[in-house]
ChimeraX commands (.cxc) that place a marker at each C-alpha (Angstrom):
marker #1 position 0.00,0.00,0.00 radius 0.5
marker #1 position 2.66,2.61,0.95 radius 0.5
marker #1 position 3.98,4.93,-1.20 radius 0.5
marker #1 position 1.51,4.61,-3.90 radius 0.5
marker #1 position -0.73,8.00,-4.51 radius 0.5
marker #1 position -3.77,8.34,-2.71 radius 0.5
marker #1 position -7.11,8.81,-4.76 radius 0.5
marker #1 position -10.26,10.70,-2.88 radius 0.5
marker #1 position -13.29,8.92,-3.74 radius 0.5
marker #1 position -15.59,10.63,-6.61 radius 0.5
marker #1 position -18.38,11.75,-3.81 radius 0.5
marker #1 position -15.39,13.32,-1.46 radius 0.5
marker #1 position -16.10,17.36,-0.37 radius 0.5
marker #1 position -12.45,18.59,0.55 radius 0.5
marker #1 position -10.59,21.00,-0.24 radius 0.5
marker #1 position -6.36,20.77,-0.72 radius 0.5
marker #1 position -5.80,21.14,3.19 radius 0.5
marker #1 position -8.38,18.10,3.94 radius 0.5
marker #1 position -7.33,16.29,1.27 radius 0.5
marker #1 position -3.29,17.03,2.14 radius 0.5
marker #1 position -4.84,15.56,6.21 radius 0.5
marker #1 position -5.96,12.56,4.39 radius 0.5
marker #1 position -3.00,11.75,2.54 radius 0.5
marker #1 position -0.83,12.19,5.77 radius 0.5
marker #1 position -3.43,9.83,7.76 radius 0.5
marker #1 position -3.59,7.03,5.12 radius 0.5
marker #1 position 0.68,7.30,4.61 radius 0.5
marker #1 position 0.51,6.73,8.17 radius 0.5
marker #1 position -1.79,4.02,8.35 radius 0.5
marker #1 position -0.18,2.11,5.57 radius 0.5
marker #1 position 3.31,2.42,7.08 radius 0.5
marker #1 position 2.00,1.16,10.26 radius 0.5
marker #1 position 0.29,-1.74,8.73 radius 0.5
marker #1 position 3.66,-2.66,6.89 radius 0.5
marker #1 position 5.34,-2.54,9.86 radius 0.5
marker #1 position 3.18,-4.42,11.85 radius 0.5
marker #1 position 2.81,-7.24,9.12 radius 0.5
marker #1 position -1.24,-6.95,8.49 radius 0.5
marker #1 position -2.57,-9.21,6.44 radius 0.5
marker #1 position -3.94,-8.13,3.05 radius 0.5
marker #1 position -7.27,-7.44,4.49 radius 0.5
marker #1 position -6.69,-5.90,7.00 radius 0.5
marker #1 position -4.11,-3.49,5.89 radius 0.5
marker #1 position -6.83,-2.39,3.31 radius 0.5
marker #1 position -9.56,-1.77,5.52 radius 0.5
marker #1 position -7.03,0.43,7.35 radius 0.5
marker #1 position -6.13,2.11,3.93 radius 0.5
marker #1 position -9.64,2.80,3.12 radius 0.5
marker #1 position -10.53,4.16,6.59 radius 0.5
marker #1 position -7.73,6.80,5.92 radius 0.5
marker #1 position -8.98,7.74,2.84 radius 0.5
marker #1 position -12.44,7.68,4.25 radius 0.5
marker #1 position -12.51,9.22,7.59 radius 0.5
marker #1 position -12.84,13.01,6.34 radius 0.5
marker #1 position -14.04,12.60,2.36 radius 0.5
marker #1 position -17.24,14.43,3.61 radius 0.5
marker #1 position -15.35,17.09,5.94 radius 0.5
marker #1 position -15.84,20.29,3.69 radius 0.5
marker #1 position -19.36,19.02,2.70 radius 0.5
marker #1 position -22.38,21.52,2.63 radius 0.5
marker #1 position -24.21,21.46,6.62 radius 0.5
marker #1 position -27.60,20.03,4.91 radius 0.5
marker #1 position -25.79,17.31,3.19 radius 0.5
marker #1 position -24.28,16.22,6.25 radius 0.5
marker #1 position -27.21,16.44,8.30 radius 0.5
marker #1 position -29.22,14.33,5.43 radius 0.5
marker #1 position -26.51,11.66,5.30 radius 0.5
marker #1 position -26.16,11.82,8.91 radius 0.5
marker #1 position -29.74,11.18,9.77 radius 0.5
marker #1 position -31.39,11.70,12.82 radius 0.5
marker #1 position -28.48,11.50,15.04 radius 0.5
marker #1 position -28.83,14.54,16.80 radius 0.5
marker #1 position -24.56,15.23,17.13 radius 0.5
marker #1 position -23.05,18.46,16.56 radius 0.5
marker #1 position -21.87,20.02,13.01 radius 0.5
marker #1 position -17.70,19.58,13.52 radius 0.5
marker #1 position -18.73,15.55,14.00 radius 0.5
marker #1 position -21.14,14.74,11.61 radius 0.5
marker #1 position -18.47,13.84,8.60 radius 0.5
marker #1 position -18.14,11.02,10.19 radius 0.5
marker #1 position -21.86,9.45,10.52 radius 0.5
marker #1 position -22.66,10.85,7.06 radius 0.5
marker #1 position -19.13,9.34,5.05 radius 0.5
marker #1 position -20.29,6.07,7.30 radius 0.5
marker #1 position -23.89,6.36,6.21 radius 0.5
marker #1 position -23.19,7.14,1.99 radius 0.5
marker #1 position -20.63,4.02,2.18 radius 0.5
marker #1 position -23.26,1.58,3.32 radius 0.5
marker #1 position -25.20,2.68,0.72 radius 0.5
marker #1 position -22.84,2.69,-1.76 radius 0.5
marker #1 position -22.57,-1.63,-0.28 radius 0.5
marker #1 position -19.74,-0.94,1.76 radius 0.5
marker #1 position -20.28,-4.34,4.14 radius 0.5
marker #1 position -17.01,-4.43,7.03 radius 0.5
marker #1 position -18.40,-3.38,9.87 radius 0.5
marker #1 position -15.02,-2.45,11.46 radius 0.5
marker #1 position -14.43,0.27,8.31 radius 0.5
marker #1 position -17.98,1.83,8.57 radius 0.5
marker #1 position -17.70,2.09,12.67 radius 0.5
marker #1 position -13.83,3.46,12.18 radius 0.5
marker #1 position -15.36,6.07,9.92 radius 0.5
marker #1 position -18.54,6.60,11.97 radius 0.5
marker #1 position -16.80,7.25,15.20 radius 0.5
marker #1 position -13.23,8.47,14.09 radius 0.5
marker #1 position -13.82,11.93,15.64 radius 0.5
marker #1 position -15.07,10.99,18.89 radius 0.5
marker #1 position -14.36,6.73,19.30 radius 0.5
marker #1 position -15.68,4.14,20.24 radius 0.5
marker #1 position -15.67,1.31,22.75 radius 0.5
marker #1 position -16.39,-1.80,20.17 radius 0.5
marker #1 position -13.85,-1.10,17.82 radius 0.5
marker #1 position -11.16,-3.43,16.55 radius 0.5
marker #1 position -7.60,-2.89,15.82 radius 0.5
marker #1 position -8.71,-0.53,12.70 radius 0.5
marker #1 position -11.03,1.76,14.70 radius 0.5
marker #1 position -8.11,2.31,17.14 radius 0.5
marker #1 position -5.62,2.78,14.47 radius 0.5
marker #1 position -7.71,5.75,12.54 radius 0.5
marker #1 position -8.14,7.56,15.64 radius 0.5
marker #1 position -4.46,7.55,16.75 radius 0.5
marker #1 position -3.17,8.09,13.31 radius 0.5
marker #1 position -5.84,11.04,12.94 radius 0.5
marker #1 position -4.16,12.43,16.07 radius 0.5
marker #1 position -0.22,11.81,15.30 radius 0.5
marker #1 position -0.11,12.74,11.56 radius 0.5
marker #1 position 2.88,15.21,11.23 radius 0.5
marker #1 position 0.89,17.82,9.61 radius 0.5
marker #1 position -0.88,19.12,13.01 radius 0.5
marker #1 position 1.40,21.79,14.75 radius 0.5
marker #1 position 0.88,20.91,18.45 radius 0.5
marker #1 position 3.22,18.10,20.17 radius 0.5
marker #1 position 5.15,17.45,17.69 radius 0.5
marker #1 position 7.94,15.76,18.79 radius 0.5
marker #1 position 5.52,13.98,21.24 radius 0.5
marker #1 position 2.97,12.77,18.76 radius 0.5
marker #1 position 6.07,11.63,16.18 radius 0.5
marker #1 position 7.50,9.82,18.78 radius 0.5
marker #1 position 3.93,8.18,19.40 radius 0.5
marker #1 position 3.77,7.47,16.05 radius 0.5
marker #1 position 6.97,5.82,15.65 radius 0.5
marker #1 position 6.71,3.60,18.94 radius 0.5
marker #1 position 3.35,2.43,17.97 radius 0.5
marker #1 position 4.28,-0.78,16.25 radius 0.5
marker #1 position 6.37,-1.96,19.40 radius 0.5
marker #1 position 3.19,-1.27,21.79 radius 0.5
marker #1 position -0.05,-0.81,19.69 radius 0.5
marker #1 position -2.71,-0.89,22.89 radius 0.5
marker #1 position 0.09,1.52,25.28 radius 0.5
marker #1 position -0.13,3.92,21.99 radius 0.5
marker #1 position -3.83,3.94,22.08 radius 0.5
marker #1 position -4.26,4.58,25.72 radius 0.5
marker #1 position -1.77,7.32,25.76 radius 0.5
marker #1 position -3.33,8.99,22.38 radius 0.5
marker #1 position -6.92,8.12,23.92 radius 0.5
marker #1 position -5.68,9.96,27.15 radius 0.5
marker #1 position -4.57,12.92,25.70 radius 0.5
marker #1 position -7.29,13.47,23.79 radius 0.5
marker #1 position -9.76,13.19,26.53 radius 0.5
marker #1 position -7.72,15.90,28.64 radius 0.5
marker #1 position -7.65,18.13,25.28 radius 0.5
marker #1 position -11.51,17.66,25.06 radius 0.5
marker #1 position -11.73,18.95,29.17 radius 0.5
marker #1 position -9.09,21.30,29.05 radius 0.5
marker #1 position -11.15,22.85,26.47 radius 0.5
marker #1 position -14.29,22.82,28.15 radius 0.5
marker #1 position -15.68,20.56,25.40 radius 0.5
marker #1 position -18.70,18.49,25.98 radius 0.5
marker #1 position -17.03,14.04,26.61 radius 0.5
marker #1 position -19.25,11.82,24.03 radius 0.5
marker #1 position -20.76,8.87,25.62 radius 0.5
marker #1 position -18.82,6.91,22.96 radius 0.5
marker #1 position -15.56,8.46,24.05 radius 0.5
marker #1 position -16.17,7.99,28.06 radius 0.5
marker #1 position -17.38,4.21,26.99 radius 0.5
marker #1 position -14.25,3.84,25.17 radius 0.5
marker #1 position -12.25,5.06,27.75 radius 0.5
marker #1 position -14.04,3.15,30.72 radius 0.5
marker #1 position -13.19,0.37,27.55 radius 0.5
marker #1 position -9.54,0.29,27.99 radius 0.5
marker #1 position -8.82,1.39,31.71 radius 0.5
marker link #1:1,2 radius 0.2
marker link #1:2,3 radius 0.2
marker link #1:3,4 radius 0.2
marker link #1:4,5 radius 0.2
marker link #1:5,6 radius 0.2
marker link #1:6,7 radius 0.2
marker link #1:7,8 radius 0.2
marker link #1:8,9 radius 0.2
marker link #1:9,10 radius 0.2
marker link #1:10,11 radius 0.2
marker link #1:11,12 radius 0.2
marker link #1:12,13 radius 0.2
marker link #1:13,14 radius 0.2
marker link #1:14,15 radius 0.2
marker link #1:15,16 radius 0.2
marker link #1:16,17 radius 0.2
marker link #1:17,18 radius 0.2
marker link #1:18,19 radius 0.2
marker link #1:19,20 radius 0.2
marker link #1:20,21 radius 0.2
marker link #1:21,22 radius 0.2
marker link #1:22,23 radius 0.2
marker link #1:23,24 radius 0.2
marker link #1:24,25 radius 0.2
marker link #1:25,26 radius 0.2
marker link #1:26,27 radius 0.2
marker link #1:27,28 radius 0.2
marker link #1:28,29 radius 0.2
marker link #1:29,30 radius 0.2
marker link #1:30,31 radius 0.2
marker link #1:31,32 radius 0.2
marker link #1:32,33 radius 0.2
marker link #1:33,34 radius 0.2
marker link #1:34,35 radius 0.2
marker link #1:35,36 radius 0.2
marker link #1:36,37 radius 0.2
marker link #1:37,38 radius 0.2
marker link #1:38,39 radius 0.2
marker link #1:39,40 radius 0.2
marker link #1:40,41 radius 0.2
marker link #1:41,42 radius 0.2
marker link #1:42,43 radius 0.2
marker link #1:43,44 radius 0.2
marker link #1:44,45 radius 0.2
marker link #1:45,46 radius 0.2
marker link #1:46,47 radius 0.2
marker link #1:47,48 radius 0.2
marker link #1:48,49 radius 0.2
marker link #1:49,50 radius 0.2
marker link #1:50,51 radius 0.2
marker link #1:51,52 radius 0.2
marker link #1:52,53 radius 0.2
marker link #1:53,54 radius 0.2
marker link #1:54,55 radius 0.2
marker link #1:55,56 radius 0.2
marker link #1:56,57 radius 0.2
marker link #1:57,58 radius 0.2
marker link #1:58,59 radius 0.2
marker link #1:59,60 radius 0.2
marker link #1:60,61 radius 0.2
marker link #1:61,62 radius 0.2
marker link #1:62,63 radius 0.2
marker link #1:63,64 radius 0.2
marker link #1:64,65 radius 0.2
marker link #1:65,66 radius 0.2
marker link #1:66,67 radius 0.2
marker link #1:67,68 radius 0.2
marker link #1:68,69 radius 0.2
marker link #1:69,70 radius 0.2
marker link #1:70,71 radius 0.2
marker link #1:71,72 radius 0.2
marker link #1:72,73 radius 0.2
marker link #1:73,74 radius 0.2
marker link #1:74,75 radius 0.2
marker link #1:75,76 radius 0.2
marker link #1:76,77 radius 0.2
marker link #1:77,78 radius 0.2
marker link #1:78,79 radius 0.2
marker link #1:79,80 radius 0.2
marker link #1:80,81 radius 0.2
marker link #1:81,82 radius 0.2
marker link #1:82,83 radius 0.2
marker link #1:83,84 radius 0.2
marker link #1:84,85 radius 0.2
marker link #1:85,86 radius 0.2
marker link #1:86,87 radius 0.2
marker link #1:87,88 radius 0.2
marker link #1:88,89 radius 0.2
marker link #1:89,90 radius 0.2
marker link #1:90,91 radius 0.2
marker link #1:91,92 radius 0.2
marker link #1:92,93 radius 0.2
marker link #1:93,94 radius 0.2
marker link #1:94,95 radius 0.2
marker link #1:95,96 radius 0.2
marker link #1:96,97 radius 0.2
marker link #1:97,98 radius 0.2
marker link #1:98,99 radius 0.2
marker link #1:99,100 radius 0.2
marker link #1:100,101 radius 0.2
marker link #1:101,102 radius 0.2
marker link #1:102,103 radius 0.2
marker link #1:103,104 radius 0.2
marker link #1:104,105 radius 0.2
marker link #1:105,106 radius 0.2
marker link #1:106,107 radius 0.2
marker link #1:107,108 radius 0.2
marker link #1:108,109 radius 0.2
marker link #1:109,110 radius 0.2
marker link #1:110,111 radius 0.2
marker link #1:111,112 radius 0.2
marker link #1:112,113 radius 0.2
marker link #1:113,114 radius 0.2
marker link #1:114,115 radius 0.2
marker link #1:115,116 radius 0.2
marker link #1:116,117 radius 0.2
marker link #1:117,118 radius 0.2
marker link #1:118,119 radius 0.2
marker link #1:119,120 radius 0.2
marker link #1:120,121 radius 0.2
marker link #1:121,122 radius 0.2
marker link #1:122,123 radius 0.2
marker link #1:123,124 radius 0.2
marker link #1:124,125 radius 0.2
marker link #1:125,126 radius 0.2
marker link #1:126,127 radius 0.2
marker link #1:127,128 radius 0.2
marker link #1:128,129 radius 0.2
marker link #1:129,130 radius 0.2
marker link #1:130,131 radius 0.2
marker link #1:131,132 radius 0.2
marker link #1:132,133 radius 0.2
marker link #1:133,134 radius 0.2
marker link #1:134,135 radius 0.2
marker link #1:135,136 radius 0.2
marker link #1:136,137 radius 0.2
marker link #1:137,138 radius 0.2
marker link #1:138,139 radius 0.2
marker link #1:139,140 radius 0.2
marker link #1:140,141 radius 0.2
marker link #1:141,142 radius 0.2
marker link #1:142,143 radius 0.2
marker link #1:143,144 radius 0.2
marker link #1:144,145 radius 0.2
marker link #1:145,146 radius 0.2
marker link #1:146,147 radius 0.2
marker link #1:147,148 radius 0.2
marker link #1:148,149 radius 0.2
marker link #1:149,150 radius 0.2
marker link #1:150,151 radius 0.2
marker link #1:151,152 radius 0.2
marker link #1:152,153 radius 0.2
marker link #1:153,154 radius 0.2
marker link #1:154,155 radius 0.2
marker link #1:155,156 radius 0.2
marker link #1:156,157 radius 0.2
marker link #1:157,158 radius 0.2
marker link #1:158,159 radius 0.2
marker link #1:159,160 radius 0.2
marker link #1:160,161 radius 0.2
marker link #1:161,162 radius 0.2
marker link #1:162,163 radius 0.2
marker link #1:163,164 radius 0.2
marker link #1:164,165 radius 0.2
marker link #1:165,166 radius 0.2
marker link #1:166,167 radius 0.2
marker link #1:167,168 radius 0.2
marker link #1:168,169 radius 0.2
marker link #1:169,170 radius 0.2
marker link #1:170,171 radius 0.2
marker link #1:171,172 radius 0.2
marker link #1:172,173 radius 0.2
marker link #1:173,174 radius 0.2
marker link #1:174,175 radius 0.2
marker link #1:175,176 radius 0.2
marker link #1:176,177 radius 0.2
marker link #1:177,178 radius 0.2
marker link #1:178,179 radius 0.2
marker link #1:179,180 radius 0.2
view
């Protein structure tokens, strides 16, 4: 997978910064499958979650909230329920892919190893300017210690969210009370 070019689906909504954010997630994805020796199928569901996660970031508010449905979340998280959504209908059929893309924003407690690995690699890609040198080194120990990776990036992001005075998900405190 690595080091080919990466190609948007037809339906994505991005402009060249999302779509530069998606090309650093999926190079990041597919070097970590590599590295941790995935099997075919598995290294391509992570592929396609990179490519996947934010193809409907830049998207109109009313098409989000139609692909969405009824799901009563906030604007900056629906890309993720509505890209989740138009790929079932489109006969998209791996449950782990559609609930990595669903979820990637906030997580999830039932994910698999390619739910986890979206959300970390949506957090350490080298193009965000905070932490660097913490988030690359993050990145790079994550094949030697996958589930200490996750619990680390999950951490952080949680004290972000507070720090902030941001609302917790009840997917993100299940996926925390998940992995404790």
């Amino acid at each position: 997978m690595s080091g080919r070019p990466l190609v948007l689906p037809a339906w994505a909504k991005v402009g060249e910064k999302r779509a530069a954010h998606i090309a650093r997630v999926t190079e990041l994805l597919d070097r970590w499958a590599q590295q941790l020796r995935l099997d075919e199928a598995e290294a391509q569901a992570w592929h396609d979650v990179g490519r996947w996660h934010d193809a409907l970031r830049d998207a109109p508010e009313e098409e989000l909230r139609a692909l969405a449905g009824p799901v009563g979340l906030p604007l900056d998280v629906l890309h993720g329920p509505a890209a989740a959504n138009h790929l079932l209908a489109l006969g998209e059929t791996r449950e782990s892919v559609l609930s990595a893309v669903r979820w990637h924003t906030v997580g999830h407690a039932d994910w698999d190893r390619t739910g986890r690995a979206l959300y970390m690699a949506d957090f350490l890609e080298p193009g965000r300017g905070f932490m660097r040198a913490d988030r690359a080194f993050l990145a790079e120990h994550l094949p030697h210690d996958f589930n200490g990776v996750f619990r680390q990036v999950l951490q952080m992001r949680l004290e972000w969210t507070l720090r902030e005075g941001k609302a917790l998900f009840p997917e993100a405190v299940g996926l925390w009370n998940s992995v404790r």
